[in-house]
C-alpha positions as MATLAB code, in Angstrom:
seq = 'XXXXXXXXXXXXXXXXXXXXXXXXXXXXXXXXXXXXXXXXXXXXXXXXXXXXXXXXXXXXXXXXXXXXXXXXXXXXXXXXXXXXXXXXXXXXXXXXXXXXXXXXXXXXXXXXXXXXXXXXXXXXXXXXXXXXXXXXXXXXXXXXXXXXXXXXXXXXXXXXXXXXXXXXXXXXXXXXXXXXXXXXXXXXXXXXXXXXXXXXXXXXXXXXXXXXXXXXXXXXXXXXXXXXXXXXXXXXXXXXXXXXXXXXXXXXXXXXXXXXXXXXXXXXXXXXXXXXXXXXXXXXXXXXXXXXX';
ca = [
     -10.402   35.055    8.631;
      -7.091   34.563    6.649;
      -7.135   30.905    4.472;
      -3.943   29.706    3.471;
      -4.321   27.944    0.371;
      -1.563   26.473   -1.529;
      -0.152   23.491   -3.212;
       2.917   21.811   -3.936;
       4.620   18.617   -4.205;
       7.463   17.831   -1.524;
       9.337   15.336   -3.238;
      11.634   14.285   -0.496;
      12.674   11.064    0.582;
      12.448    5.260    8.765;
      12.832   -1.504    9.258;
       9.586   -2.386    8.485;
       7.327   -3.123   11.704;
       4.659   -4.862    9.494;
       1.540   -5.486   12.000;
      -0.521   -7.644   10.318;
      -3.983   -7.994   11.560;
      -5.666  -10.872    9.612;
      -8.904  -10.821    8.266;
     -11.764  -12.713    6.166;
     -12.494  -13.511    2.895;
     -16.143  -11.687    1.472;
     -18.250  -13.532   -1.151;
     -21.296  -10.577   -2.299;
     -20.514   -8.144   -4.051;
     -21.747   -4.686   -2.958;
     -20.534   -2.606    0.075;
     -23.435   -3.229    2.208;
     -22.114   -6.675    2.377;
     -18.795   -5.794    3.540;
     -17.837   -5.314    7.524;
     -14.778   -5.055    9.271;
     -13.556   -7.773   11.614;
     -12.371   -6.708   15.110;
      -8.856   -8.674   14.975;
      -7.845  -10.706   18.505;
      -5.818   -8.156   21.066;
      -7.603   -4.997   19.053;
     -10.151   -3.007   21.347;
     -11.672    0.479   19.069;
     -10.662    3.429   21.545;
     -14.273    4.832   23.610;
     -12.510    8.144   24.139;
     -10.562   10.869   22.757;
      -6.668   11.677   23.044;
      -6.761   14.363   25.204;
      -3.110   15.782   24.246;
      -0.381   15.578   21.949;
       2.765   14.518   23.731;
       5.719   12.609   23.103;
       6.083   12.806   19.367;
       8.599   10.519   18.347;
       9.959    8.441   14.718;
       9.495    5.112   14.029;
      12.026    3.569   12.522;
      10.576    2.962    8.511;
       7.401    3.812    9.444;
       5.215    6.833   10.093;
       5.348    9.285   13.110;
       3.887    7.861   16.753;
       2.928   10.129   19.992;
       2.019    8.785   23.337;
      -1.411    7.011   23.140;
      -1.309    6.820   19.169;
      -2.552    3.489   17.303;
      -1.008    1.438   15.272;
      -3.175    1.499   11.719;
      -4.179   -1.826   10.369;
      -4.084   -3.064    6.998;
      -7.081   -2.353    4.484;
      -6.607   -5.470    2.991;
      -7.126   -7.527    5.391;
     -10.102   -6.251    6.750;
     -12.137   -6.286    2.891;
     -12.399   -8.381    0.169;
      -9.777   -7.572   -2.860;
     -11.087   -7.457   -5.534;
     -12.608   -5.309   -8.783;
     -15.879   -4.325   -7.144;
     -14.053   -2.959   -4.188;
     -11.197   -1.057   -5.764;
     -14.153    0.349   -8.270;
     -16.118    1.719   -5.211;
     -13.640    3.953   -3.765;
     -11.654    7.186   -4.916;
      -8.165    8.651   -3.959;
      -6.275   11.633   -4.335;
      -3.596   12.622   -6.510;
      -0.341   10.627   -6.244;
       1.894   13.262   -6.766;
       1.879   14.103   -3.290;
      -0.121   17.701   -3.333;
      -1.492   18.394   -0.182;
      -4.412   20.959    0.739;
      -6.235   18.023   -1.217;
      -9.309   16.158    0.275;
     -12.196   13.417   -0.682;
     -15.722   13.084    0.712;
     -18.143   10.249   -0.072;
     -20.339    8.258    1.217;
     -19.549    6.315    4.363;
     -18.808    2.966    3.109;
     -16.935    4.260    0.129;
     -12.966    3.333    0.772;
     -11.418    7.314    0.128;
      -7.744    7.673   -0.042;
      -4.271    9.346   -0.009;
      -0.854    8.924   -0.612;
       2.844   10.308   -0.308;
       2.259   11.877    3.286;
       5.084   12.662    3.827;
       5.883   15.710    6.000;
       2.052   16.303    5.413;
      -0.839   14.986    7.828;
      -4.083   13.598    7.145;
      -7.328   14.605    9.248;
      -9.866   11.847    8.457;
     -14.137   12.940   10.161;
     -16.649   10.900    9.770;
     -20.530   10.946   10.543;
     -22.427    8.028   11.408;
     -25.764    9.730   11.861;
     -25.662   11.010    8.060;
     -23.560    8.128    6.639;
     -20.599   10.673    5.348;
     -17.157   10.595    5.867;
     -14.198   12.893    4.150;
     -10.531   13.274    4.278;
      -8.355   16.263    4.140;
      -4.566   15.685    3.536;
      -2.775   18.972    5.219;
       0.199   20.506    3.956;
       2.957   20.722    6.773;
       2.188   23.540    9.024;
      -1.252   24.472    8.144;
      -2.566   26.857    9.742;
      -5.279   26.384   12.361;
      -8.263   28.895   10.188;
      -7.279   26.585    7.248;
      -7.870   23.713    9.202;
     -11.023   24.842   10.673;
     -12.254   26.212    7.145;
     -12.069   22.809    5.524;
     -13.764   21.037    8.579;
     -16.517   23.324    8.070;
     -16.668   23.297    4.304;
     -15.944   18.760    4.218;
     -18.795   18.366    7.027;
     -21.396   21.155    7.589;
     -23.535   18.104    8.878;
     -20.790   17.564   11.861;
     -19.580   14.553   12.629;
     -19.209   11.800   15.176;
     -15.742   11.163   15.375;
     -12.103   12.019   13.398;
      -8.555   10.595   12.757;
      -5.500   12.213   12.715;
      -2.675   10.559   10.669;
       0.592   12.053   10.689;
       3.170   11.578    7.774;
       7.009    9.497    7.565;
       9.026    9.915   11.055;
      11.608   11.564    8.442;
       9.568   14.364    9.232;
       8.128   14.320   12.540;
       9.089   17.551   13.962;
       7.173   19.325   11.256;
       4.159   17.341   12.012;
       3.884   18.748   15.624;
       1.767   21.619   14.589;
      -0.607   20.129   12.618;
      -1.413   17.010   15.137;
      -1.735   19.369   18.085;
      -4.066   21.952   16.026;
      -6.029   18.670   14.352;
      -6.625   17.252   18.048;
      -7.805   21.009   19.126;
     -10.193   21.660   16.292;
     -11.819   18.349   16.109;
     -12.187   17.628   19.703;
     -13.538   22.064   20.787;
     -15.619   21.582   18.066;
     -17.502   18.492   19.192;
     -16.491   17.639   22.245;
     -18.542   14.494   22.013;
     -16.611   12.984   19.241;
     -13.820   10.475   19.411;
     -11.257   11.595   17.990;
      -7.507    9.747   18.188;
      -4.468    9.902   16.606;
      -2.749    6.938   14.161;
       0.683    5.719   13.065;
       1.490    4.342   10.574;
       3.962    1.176   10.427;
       4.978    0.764    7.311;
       7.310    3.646    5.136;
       4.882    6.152    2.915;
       1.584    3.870    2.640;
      -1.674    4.827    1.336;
      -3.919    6.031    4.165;
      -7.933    4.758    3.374;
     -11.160    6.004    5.303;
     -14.136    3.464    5.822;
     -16.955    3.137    7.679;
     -15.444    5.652   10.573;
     -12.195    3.424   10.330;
      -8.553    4.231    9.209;
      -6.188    2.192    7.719;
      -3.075    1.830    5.844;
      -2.147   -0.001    2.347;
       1.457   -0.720    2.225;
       3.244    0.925   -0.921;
       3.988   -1.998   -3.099;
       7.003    0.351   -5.053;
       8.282    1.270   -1.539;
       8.236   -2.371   -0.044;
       9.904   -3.416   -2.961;
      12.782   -0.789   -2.974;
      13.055   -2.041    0.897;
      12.907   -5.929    0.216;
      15.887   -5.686   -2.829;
      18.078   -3.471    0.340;
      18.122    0.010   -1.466;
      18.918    2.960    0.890;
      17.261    5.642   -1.112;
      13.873    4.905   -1.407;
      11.567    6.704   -3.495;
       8.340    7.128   -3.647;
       5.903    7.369   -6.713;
       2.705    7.685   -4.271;
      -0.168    4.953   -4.727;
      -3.983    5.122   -5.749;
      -5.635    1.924   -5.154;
      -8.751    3.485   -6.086;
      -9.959    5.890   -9.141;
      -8.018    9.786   -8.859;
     -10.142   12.486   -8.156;
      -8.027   15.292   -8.258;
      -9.777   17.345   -5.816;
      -7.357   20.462   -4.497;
      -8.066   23.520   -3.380;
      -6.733   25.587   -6.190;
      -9.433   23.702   -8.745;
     -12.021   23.985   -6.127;
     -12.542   26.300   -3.054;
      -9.917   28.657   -3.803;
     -11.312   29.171   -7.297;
     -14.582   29.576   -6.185;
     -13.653   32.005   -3.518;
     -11.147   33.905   -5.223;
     -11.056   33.230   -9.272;
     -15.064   33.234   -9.941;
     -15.574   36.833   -9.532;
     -18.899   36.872  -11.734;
     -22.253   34.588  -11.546;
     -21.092   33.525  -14.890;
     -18.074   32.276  -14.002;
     -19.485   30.674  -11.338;
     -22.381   28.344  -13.394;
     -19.428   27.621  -15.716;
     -17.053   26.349  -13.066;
     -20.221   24.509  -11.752;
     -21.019   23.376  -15.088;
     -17.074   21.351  -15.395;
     -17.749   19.437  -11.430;
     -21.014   18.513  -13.365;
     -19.077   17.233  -16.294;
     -16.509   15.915  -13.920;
     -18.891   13.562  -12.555;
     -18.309   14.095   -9.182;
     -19.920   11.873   -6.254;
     -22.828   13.555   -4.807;
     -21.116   14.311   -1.666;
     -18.429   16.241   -3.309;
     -21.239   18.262   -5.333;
     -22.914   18.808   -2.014;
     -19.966   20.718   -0.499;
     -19.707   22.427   -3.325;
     -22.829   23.781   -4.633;
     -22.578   25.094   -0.821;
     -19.663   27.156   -1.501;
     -20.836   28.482   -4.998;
     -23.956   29.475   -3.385;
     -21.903   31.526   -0.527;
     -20.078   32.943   -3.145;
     -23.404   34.114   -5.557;
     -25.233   35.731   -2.331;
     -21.873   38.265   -1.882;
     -21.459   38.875   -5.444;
];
């Protein structure tokens, strides 16, 4: 099976249809404590999208399909403040894709500058994990199904698919329609739907089998003061973890080519201070690698 890893940063630059869904202020101070509020007029889906049809822009906002859902605002939904931001972890803002998170369940994970990339969000209730994979444009299906396996080799329950900007939908057709295939052939018991976006490049968080959207403060403002150009510097509301293929997977699969190598590159996630659900997935992988070598 062919894996296509690479990464890059697409730095290319649709009215602002803000849906706010208001929430509720939290007073303790650990994650446990937290919930999200089911907002008036919001039902959570019982049942997969069964096809991707009808892919179409949003004006300043992120691609929509037929049956996609509107994502609501992190923020209003959780208490901001220190503890919270402290608790969760996002990926790089430079807008590299083939990059991913996993943690536990009720620790917010996140991405930014999806673009003409998509994000494929699983979670698993049973086990209390939940990881995110941001997609470069176009990846291919044996990619796709390589990082589901490697993110989740507990399964999982249920999955998101987030495509990027409507700049770019037509490039997002292949990875929505082979994210909806893998996720819902390889549990078809899952529920599994697709999300828009509606506001231009925000940050896309994963909590508690929920997805949501941050708007992009440097965006918003670029949009409020009338500039036509907007640019965007991605957006980390949480600590980096800079977690790519080419400083994980691929290197384990293709530049550790001796046990030595191996216990060293294990030796730097152990120094990196990883969460334990990262070094899960990959002590995995380094031990695949050590049995063939």
């Amino acid at each position: 099976m062919k894996v296509n890893f690479y990464s890059y940063s697409n730095k290319t630059s649709y009215y602002n249809n803000q849906q706010s869904f208001k929430g509720i202020k939290f007073k303790k101070q650990t994650l446990y404590d937290l919930f999200v509020r089911t907002p008036v007029g919001y039902t959570k889906p019982n049942k997969s999208l069964t096809k991707i049809k009808h892919i179409e822009p949003q004006y300043m906002a992120g691609t929509k399909c037929q049956g996609s859902i509107p994502l609501k605002n992190f923020w209003d939904f959780f208490e901001k403040n220190e503890y919270v931001k402290n608790c969760g972890y996002s990926t790089n803002t430079e807008g590299y894709g083939n990059s991913f998170l996993k943690a536990n369940i009720l620790t917010p994970i996140s991405t930014s500058y999806v673009h003409d990339c998509s994000v494929m969000y699983i979670y698993n209730k049973k086990t209390g994990t939940h990881a995110l994979y941001h997609a470069l444009p176009n990846c291919s299906y044996s990619t796709l199904k390589y990082m589901l396996k490697a993110l989740m080799p507990e399964g999982y329950t249920g999955g998101a698919i987030v495509p990027g900007d409507s700049m770019f939908y037509c490039e997002q057709e292949q990875n929505m329609k082979n994210m909806l295939k893998l996720l819902t052939r390889s549990n078809p018991d899952a529920i599994v739907n697709v999300y828009h976006s509606t506001y231009r490049y925000p940050e896309i968080v994963g909590c508690r089998g929920e997805i949501y959207q941050i708007p992009n403060k440097g965006v918003q403002k670029q949009i409020k003061a009338g500039e036509w150009n907007i640019k965007d510097s991605g957006q980390a509301s949480f600590k980096i973890l800079d977690l790519q293929a080419y400083n994980t997977f691929e290197n384990i699969l293709r530049g550790c080519r001796t046990l030595e190598s191996l216990e060293k590159l294990w030796q730097s996630f152990l120094n990196a201070r990883f969460p334990e659900e990262i070094l899960k997935i990959l002590k995995i992988q380094i031990e695949n690698k050590k049995s063939r070598i």
